[in-house]
Each structure stands twice: as structure tokens, then as C-alpha cells.
PDB file of N, H, CA, C and O in Angstrom:
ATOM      1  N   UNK A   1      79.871 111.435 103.364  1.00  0.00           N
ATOM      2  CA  UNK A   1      80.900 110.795 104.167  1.00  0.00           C
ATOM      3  C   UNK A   1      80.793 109.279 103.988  1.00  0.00           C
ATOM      4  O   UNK A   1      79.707 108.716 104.123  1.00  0.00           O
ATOM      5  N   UNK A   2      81.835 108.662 103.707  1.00  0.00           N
ATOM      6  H   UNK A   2      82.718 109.119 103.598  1.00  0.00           H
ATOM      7  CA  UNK A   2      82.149 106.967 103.886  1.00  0.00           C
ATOM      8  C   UNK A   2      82.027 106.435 105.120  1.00  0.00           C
ATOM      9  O   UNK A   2      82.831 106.918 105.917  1.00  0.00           O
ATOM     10  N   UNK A   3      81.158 105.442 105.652  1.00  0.00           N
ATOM     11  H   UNK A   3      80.504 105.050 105.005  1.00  0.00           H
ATOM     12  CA  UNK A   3      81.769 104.542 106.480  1.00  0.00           C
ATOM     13  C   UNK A   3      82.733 103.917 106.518  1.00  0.00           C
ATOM     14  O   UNK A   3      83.428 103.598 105.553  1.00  0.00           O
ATOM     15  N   UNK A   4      82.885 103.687 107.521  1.00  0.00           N
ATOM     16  H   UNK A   4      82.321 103.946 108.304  1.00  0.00           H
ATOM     17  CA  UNK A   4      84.186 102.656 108.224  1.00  0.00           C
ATOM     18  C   UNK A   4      84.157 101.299 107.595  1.00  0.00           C
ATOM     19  O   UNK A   4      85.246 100.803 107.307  1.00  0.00           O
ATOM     20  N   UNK A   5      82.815 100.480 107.284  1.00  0.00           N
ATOM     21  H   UNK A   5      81.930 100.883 107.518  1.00  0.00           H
ATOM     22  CA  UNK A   5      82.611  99.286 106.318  1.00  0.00           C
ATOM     23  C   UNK A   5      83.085  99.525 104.877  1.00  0.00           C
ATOM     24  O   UNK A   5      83.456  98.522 104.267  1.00  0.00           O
ATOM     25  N   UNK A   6      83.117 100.418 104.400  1.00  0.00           N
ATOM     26  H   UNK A   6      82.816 101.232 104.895  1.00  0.00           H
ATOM     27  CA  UNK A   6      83.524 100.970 102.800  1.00  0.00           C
ATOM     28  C   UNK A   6      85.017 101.333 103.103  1.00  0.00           C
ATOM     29  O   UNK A   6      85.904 101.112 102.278  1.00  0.00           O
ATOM     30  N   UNK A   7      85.215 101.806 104.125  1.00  0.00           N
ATOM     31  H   UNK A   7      84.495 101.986 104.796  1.00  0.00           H
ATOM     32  CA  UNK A   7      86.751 102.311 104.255  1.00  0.00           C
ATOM     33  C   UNK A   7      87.707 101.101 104.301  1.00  0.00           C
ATOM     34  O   UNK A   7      88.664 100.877 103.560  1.00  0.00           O
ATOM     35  N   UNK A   8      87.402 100.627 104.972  1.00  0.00           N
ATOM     36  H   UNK A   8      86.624 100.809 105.574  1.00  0.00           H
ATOM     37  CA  UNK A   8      87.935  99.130 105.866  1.00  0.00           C
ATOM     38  C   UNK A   8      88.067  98.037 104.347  1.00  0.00           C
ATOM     39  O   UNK A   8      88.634  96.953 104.206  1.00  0.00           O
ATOM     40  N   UNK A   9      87.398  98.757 103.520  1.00  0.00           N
ATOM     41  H   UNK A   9      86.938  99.637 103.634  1.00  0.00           H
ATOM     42  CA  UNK A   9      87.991  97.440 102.139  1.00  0.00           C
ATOM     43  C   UNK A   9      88.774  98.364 101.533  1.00  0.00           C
ATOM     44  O   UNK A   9      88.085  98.870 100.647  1.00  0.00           O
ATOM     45  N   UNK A  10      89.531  98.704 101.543  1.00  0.00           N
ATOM     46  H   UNK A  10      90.091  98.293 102.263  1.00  0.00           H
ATOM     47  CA  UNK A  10      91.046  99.353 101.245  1.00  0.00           C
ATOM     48  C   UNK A  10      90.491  99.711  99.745  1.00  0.00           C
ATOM     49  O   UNK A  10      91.404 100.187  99.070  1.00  0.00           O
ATOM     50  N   UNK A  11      89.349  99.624  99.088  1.00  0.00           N
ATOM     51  H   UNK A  11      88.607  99.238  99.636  1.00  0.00           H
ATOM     52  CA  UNK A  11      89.352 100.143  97.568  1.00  0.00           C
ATOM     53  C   UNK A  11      88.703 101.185  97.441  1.00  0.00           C
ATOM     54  O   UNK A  11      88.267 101.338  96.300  1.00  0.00           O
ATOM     55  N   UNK A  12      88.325 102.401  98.544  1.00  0.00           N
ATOM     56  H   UNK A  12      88.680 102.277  99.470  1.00  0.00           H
ATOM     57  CA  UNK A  12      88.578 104.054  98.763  1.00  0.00           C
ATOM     58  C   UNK A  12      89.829 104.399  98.901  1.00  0.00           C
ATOM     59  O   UNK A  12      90.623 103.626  99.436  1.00  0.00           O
ATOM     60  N   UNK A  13      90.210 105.640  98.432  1.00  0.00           N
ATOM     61  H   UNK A  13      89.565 106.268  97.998  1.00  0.00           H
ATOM     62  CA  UNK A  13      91.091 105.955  98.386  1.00  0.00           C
ATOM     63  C   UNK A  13      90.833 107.573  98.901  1.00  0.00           C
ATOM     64  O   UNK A  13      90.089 108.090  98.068  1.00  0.00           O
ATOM     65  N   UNK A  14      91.161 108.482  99.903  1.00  0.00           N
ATOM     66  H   UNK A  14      91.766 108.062 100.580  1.00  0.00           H
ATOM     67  CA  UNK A  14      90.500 109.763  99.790  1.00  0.00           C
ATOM     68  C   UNK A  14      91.768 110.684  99.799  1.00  0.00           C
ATOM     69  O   UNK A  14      92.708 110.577 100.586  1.00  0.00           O
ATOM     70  N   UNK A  15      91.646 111.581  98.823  1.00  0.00           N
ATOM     71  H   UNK A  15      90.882 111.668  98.183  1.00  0.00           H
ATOM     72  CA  UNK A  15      93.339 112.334  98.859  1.00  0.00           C
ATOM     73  C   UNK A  15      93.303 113.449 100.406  1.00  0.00           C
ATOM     74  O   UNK A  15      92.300 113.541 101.113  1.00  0.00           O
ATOM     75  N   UNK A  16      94.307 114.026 100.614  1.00  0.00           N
ATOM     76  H   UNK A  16      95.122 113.951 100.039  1.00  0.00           H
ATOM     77  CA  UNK A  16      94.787 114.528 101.667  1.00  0.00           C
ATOM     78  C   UNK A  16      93.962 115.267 101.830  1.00  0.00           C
ATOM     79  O   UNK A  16      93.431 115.217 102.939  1.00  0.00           O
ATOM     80  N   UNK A  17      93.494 116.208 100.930  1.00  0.00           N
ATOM     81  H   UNK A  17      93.926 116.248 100.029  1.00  0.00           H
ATOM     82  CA  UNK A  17      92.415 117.459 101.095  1.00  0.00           C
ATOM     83  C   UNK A  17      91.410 116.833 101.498  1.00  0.00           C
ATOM     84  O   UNK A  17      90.726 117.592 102.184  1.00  0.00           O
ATOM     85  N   UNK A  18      90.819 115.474 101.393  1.00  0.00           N
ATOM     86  H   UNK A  18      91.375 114.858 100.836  1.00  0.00           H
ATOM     87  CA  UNK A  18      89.629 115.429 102.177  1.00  0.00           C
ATOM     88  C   UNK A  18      89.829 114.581 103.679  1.00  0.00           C
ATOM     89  O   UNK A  18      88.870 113.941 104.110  1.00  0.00           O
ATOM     90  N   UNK A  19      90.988 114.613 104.359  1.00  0.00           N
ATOM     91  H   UNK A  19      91.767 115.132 104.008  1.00  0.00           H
ATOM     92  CA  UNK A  19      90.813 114.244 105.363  1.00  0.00           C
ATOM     93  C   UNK A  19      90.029 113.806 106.394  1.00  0.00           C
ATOM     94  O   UNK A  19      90.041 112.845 107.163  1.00  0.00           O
ATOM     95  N   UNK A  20      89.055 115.174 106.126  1.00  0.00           N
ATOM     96  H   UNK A  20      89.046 115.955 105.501  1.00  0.00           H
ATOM     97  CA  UNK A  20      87.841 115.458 107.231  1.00  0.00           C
ATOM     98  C   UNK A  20      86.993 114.461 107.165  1.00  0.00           C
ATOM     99  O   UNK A  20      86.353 114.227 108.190  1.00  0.00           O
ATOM    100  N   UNK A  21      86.756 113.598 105.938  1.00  0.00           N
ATOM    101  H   UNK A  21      87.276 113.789 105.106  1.00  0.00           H
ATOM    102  CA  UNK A  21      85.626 112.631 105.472  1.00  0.00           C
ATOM    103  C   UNK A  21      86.140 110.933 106.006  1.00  0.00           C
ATOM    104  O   UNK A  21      85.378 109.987 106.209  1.00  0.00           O
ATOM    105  N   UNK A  22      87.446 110.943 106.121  1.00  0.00           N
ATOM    106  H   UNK A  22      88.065 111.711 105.956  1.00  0.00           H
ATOM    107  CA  UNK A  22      87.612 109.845 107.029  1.00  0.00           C
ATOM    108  C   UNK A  22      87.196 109.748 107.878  1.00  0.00           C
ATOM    109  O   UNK A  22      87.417 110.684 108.647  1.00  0.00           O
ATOM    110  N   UNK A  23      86.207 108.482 108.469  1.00  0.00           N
ATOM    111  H   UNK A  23      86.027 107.722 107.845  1.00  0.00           H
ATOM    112  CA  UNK A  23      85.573 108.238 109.511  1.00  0.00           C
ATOM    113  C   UNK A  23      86.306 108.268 110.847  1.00  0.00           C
ATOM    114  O   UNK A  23      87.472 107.901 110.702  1.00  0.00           O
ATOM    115  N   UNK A  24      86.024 108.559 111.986  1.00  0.00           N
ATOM    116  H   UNK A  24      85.077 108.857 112.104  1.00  0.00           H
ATOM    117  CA  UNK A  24      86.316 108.931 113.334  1.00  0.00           C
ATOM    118  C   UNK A  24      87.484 108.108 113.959  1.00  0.00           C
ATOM    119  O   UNK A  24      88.602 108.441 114.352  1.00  0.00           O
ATOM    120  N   UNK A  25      86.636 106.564 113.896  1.00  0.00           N
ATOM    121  H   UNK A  25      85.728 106.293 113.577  1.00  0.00           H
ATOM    122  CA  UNK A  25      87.885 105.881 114.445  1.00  0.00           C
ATOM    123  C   UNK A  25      89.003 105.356 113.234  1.00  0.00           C
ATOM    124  O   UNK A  25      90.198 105.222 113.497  1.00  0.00           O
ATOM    125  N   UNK A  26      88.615 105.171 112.317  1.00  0.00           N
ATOM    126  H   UNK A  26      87.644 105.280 112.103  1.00  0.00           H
ATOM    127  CA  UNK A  26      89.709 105.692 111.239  1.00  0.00           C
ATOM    128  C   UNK A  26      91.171 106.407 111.327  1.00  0.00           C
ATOM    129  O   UNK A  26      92.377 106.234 111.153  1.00  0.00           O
ATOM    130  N   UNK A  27      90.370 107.154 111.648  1.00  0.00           N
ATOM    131  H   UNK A  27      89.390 107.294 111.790  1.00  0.00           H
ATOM    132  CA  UNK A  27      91.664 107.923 111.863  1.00  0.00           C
ATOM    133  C   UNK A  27      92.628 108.236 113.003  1.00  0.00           C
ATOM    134  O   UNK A  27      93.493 109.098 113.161  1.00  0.00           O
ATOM    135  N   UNK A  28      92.190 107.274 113.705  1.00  0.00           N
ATOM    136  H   UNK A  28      91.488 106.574 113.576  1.00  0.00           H
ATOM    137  CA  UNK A  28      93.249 106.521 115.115  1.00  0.00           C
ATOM    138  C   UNK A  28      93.607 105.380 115.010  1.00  0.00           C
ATOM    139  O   UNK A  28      94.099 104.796 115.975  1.00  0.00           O
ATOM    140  N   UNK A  29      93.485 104.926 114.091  1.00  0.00           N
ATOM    141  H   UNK A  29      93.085 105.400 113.307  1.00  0.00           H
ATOM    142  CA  UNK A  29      93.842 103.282 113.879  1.00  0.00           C
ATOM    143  C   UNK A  29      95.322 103.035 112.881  1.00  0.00           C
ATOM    144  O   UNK A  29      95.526 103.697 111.864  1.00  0.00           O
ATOM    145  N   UNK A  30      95.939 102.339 113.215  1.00  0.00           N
ATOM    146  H   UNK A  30      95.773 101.801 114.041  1.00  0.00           H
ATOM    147  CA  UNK A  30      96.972 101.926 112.827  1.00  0.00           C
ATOM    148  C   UNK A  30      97.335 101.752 111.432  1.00  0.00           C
ATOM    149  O   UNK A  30      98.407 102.058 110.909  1.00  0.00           O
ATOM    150  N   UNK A  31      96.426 101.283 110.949  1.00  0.00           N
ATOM    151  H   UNK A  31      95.555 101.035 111.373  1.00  0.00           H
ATOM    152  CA  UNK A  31      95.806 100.467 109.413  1.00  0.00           C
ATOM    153  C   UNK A  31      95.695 101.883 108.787  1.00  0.00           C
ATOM    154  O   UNK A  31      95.672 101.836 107.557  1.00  0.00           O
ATOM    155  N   UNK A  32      95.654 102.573 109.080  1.00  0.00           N
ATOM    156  H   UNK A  32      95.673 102.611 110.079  1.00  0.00           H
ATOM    157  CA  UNK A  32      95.310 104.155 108.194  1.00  0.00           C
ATOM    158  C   UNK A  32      96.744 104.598 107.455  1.00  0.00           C
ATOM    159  O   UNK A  32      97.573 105.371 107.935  1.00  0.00           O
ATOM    160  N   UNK A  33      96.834 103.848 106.047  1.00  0.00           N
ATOM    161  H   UNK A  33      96.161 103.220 105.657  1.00  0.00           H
ATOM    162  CA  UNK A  33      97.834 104.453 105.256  1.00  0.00           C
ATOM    163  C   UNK A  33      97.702 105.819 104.535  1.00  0.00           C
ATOM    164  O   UNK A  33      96.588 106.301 104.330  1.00  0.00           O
ATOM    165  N   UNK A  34      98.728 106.380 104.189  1.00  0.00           N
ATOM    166  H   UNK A  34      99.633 105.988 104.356  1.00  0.00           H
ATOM    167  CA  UNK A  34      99.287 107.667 103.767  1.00  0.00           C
ATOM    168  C   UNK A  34     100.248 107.040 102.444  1.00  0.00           C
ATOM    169  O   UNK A  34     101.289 106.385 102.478  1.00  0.00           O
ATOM    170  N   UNK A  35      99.559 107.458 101.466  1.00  0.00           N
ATOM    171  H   UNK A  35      98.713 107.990 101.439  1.00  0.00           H
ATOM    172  CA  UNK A  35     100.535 106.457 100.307  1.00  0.00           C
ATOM    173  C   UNK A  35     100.517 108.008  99.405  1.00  0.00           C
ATOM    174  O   UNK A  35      99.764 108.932  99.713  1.00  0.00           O
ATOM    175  N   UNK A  36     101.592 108.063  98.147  1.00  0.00           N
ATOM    176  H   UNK A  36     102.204 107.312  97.897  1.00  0.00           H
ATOM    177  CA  UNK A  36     101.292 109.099  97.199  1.00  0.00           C
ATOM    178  C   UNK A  36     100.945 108.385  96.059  1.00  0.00           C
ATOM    179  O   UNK A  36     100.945 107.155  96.103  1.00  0.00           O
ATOM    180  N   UNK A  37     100.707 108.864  95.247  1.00  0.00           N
ATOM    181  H   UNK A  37     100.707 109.863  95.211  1.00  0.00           H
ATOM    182  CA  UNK A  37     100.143 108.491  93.810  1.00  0.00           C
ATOM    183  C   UNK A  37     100.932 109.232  92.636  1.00  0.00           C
ATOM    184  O   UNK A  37     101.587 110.273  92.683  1.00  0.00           O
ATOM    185  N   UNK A  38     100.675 108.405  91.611  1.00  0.00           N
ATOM    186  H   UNK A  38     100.143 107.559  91.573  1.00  0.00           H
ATOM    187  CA  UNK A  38     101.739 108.834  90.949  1.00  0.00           C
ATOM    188  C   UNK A  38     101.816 109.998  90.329  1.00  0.00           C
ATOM    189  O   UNK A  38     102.712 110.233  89.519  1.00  0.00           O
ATOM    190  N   UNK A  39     100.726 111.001  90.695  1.00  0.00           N
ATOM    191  H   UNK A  39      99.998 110.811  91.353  1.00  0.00           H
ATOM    192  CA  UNK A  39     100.946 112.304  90.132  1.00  0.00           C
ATOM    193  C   UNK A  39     101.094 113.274  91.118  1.00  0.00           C
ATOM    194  O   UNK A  39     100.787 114.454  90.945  1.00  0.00           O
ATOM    195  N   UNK A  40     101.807 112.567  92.709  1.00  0.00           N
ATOM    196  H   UNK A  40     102.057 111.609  92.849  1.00  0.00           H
ATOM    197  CA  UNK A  40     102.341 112.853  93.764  1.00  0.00           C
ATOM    198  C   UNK A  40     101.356 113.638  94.468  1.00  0.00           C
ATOM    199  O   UNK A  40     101.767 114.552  95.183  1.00  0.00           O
ATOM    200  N   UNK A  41      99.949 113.392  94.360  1.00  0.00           N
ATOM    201  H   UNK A  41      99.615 112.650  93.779  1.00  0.00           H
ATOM    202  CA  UNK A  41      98.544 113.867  95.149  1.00  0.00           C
ATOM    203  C   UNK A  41      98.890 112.487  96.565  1.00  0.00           C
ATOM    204  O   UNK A  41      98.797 111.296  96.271  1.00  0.00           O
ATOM    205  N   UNK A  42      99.253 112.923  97.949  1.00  0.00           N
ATOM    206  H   UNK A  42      99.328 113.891  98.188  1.00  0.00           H
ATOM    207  CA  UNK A  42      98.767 111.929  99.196  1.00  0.00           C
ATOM    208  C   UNK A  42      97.495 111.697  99.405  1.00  0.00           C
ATOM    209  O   UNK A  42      96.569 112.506  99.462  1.00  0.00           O
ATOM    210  N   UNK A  43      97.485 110.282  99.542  1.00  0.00           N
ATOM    211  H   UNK A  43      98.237 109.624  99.495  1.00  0.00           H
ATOM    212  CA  UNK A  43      95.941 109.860  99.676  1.00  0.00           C
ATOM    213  C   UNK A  43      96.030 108.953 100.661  1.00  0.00           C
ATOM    214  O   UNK A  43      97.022 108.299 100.980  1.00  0.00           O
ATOM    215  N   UNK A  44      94.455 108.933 101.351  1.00  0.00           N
ATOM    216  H   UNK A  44      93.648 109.465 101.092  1.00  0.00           H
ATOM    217  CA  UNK A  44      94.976 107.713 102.733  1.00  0.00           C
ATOM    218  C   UNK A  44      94.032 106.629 101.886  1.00  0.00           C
ATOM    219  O   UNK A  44      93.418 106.815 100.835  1.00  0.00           O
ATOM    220  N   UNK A  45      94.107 105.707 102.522  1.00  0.00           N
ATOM    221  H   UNK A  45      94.605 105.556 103.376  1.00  0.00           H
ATOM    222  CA  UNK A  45      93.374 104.326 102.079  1.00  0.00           C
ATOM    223  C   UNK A  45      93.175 103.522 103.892  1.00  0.00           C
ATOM    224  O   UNK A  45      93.551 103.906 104.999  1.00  0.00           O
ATOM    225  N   UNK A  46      92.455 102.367 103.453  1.00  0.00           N
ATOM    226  H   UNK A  46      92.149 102.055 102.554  1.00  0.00           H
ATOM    227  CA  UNK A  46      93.017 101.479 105.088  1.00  0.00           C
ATOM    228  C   UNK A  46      94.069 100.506 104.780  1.00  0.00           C
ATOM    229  O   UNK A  46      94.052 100.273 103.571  1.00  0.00           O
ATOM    230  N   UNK A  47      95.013  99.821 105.420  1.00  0.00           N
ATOM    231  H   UNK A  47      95.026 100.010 106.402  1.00  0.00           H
ATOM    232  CA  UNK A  47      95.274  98.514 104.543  1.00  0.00           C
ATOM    233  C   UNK A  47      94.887  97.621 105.991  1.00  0.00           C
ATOM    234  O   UNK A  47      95.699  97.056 106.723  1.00  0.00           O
ATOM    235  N   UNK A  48      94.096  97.654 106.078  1.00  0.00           N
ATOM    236  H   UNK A  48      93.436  98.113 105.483  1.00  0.00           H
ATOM    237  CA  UNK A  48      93.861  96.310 107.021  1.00  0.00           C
ATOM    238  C   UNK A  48      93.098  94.957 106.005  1.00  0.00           C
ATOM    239  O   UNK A  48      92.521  94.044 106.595  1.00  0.00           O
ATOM    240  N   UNK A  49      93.162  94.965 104.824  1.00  0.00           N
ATOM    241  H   UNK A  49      93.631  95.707 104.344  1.00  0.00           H
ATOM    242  CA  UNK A  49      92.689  93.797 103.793  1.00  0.00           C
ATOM    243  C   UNK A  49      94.198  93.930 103.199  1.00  0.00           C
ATOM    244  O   UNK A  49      94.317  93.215 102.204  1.00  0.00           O
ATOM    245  N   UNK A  50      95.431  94.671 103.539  1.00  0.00           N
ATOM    246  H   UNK A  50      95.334  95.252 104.347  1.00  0.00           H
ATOM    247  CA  UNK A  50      95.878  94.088 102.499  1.00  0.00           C
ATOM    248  C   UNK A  50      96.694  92.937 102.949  1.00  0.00           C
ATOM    249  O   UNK A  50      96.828  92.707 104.151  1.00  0.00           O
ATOM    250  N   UNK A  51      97.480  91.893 101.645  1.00  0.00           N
ATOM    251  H   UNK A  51      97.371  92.080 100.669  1.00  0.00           H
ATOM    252  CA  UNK A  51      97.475  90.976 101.900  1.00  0.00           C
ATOM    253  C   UNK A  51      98.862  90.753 102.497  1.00  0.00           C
ATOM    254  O   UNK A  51      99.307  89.648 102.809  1.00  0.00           O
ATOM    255  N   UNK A  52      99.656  92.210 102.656  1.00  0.00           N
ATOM    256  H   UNK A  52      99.295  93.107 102.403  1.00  0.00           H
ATOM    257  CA  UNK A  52     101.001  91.652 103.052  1.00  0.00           C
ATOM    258  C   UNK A  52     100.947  92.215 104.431  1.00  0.00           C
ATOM    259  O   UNK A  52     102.032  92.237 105.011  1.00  0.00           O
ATOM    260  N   UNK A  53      99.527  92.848 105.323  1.00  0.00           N
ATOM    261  H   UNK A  53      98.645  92.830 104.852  1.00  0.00           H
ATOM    262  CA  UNK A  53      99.951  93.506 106.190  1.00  0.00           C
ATOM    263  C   UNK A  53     100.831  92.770 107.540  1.00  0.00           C
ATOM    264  O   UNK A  53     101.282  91.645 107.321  1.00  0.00           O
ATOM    265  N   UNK A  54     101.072  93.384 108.906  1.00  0.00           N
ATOM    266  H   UNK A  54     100.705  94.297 109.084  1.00  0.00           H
ATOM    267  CA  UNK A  54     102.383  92.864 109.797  1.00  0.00           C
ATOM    268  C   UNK A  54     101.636  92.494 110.837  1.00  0.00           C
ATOM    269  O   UNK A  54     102.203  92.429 111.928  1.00  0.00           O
ATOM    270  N   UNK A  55     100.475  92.230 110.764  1.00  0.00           N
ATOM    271  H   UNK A  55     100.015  92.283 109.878  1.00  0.00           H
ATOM    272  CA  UNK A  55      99.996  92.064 111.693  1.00  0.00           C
ATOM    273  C   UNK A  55      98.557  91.473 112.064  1.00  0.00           C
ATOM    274  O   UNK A  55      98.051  91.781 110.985  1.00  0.00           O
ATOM    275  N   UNK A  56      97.398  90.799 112.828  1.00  0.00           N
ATOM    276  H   UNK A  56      97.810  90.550 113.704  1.00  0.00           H
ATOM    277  CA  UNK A  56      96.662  90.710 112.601  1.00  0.00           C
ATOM    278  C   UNK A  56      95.825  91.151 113.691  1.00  0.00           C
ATOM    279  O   UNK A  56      94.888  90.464 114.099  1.00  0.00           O
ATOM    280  N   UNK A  57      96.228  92.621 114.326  1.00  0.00           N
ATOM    281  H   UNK A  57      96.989  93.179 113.995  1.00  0.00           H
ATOM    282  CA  UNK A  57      95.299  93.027 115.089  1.00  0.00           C
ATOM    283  C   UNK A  57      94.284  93.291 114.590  1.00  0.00           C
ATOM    284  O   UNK A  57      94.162  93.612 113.408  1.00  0.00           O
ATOM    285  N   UNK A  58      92.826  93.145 115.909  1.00  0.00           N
ATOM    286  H   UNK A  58      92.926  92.884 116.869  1.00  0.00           H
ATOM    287  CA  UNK A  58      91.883  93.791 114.656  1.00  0.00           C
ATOM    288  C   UNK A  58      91.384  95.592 115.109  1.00  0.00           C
ATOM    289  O   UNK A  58      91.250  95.946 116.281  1.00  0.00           O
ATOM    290  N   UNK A  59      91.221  96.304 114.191  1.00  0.00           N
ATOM    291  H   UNK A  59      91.330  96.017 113.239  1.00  0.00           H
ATOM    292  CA  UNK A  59      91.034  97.460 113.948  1.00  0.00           C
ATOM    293  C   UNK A  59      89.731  98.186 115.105  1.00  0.00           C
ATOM    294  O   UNK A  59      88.747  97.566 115.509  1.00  0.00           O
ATOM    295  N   UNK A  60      89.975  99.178 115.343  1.00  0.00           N
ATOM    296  H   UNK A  60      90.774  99.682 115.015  1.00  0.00           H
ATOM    297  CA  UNK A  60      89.312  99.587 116.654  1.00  0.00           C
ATOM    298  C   UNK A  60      87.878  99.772 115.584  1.00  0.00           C
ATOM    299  O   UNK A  60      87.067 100.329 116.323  1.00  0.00           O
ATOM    300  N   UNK A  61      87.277  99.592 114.365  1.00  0.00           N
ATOM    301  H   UNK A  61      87.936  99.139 113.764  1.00  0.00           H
ATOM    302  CA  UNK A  61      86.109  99.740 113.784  1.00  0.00           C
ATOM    303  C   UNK A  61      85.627  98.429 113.540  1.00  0.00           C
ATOM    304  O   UNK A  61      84.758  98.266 112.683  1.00  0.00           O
ATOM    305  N   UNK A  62      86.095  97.442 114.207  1.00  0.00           N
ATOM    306  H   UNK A  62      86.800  97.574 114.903  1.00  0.00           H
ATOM    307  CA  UNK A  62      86.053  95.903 114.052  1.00  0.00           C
ATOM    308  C   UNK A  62      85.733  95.462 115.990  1.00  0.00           C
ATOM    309  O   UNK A  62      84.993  94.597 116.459  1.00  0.00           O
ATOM    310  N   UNK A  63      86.541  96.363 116.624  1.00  0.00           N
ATOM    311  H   UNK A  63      87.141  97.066 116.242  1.00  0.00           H
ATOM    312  CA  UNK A  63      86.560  95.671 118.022  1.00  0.00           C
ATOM    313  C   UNK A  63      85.501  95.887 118.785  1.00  0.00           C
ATOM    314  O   UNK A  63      85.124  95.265 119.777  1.00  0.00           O
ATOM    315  N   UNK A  64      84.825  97.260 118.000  1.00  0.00           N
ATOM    316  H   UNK A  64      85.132  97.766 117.194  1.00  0.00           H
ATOM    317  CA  UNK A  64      83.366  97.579 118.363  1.00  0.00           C
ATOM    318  C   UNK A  64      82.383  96.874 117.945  1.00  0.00           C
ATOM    319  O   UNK A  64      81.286  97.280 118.328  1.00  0.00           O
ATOM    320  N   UNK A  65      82.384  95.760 117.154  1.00  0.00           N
ATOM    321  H   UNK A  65      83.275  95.430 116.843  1.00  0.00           H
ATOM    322  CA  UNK A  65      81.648  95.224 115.921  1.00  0.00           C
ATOM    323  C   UNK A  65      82.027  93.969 115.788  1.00  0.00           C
ATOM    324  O   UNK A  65      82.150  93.672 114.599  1.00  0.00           O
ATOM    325  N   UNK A  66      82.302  92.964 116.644  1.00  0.00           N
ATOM    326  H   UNK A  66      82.202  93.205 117.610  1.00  0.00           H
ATOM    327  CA  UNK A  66      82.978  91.623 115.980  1.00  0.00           C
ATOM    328  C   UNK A  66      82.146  90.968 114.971  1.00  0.00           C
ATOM    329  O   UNK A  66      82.691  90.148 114.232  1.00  0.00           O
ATOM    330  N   UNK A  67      80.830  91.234 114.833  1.00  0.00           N
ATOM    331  H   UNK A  67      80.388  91.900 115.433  1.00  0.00           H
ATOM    332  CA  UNK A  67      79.900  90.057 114.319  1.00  0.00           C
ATOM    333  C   UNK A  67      80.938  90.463 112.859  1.00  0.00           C
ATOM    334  O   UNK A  67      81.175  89.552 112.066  1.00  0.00           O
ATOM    335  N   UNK A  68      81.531  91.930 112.593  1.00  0.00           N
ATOM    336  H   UNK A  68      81.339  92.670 113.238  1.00  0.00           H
ATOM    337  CA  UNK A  68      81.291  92.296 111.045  1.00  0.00           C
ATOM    338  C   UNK A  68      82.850  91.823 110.369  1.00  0.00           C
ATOM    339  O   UNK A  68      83.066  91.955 109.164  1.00  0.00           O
TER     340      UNK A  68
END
């Protein structure tokens, strides 16, 4: 299983079938994209690094954690 520190840099990618391996609060957080790929496999990623996101809340795996 990935942490939330490895998740949280948007360069995991885990396809749909492994859902289960997304970390806990992960997967209540806003930032938790659902993108397809181009051989139309869904995969989530985070985008809370990316650079066009709408917002700058910070992520409930951050609000537990400010130092990080």
C-alpha cells in the first residue's frame, strides 16, 4: 500500500481495480482525480500538486500534518 506522502505527489497513478490501495483519507478528499488513459483503463491520481488546480485548500492528509 502507498502512503498519502507518495500519493499526494500526483506521480502514482493507481488504475480502478486497485482502488482498495488508496490511502483512507484519500479517498474523501476532493483532490482525488478519476482520469482515463489512453487505452481507456480509469485511474485515480491526486491533483493537489497540480499546477492548474481551483483551489488552494489544503487536503485533509495535510490538515492532520501541517509541518509536511
Amino acid at each position: 500500500m502507498i502512503t498519502p506522502e507518495e500519493f499526494r505527489t500526483g506521480r502514482i497513478g493507481l488504475p480502478f481495480s486497485c482502488v482498495d490501495e488508496i490511502p483512507d483519507c484519500c479517498g474523501r478528499c476532493h483532490y482525488l482525480v478519476c482520469q482515463e488513459a489512453a487505452c481507456a483503463l480509469p485511474y485515480y491520481f491526486c491533483g493537489y500538486n497540480l499546477p492548474d488546480r481551483i483551489n488552494d485548500a489544503v487536503p485533509a492528509c495535510q490538515a492532520n500534518n501541517p509541518a509536511s
